[in-house]
N, C-alpha and C positions, 0 to 999 in steps of 0.2 A: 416521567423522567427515567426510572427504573427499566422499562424496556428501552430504553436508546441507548443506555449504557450495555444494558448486554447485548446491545446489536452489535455495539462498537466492540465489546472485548470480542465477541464471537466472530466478525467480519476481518480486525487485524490477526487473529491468531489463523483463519482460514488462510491470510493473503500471506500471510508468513510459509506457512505449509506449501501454498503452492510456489512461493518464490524456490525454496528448496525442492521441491520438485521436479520444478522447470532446470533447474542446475543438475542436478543426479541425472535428467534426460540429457541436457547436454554432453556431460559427461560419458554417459553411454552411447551417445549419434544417434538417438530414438525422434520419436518424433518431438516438438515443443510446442509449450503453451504460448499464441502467438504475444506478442508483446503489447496490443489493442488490450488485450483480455486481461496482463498483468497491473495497466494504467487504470485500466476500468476499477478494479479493485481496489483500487490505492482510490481511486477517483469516490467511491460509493462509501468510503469511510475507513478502508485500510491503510492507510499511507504510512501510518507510525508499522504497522506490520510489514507491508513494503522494504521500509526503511532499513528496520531491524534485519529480514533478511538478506537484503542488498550485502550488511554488513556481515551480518554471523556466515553465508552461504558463499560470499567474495562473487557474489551474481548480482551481472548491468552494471556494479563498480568502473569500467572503462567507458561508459556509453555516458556522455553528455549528457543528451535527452533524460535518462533516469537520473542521472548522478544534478540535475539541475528541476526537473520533472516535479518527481518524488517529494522533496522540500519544498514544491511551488505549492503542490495540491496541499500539501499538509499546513502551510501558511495560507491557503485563499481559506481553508475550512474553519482556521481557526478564527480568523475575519471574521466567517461568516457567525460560526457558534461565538462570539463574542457580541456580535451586532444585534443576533436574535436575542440575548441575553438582557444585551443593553434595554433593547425595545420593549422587554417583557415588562421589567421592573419601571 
């Protein structure tokens, strides 16, 4: 249980980092982190990181898809970590 936990802090604090990233690119017209690659991360166990920086960064705030996304992945996961949970016990 101890390592899932710090996959998960390790994994939302990366997808945070790069949501601010991909913002500071846009900001400068450099190239960007496609948006496959930002969902992936949210998708692999980042989404509260995601989330967080969607809001702290004011980045994919306008875009549907993340603004309805983002919240989807982070309720199917907790489904799912609830279900595994349910099953264990």
């Amino acid at each position: 249980m101890k390592p899932f936990i710090i996959y998960l802090i390790f994994i939302n604090i990366l997808t945070f980092f790069i949501y601010g990233l991909d913002k500071h690119k846009a900001r400068k017209n450099k190239w960007r982190i496609p948006e496959k690659q930002l969902f992936f991360l949210a998708f692999i166990g980042g989404s509260i990181g995601a989330e967080a920086g969607m809001l702290c960064f004011r980045h994919k705030t306008k875009h549907p898809r993340f603004m309805i996304g983002i919240p989807a992945i982070f309720l199917l996961q907790l489904c799912l970590l609830f279900g595994i949970a349910y099953a264990v016990n």
